[in-house]
N, C-alpha and C positions, 0 to 999 in steps of 0.2 A: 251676565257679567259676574266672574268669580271675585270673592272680596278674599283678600290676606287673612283676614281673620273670621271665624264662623261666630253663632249667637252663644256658644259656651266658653270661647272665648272673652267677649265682650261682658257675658256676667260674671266671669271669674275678675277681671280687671275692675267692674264697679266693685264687686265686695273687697279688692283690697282699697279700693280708693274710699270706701266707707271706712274698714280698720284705719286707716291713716289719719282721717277728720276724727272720727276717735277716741284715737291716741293723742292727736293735738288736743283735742278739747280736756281731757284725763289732764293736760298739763297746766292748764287756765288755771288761777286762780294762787290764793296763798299770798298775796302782795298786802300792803302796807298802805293806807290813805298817808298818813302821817311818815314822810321820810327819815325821823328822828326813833320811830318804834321800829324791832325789829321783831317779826313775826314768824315762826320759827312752821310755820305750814308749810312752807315754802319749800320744808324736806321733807315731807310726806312721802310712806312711802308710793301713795299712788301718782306724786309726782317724779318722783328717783328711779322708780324700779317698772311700774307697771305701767304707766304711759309708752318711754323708750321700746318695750318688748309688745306693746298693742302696736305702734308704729313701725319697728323692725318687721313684725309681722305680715304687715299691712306690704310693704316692700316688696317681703318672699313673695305673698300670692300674687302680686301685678307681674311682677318675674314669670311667676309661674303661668299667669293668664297668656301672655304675651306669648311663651315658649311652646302652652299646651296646642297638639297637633292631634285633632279627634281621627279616629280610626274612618278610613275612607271603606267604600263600598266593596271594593275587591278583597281589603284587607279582614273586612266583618263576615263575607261571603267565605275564605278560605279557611279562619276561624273556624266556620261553623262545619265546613266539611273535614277538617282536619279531627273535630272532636266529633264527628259521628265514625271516624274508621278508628277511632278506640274504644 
């Protein structure tokens, strides 16, 4: 039985699903016990700038897992004869 998806599919979708844990985790933190202090971590830039773009990231490569279509037999077969007659 053929599956939708092959095994370099399926690790290209964990590694972005790892980018994405991440980038949420990159976002933890910076908060305040005391609701009356304000705690100015909370802008960090690793929570403004570098978390959002580990998660955007994270996004593109499951995109990209989902979409990717590994070269079939016939197609790695004609490859190879197409570069021996040059």
């Amino acid at each position: 039985m053929k599956t939708t998806f092959g095994k370099q599919n399926y690790q290209i979708f964990i590694a972005g699903i790892v980018l994405i844990i991440l980038g949420y985790l990159l976002m933890i933190g910076g908060g305040s016990d005391d609701p009356n202090v304000f705690n100015p971590a909370i802008f960090d830039t690793q929570r403004i700038t570098i978390a959002p773009m580990v998660c955007l990231l994270g996004f593109i490569v499951v995109i990209a897992g989902i979409m990717w279509r590994p070269k079939t037999a016939a197609a790695q077969q004609s490859a190879k004869t197409d570069s021996v007659k040059n």
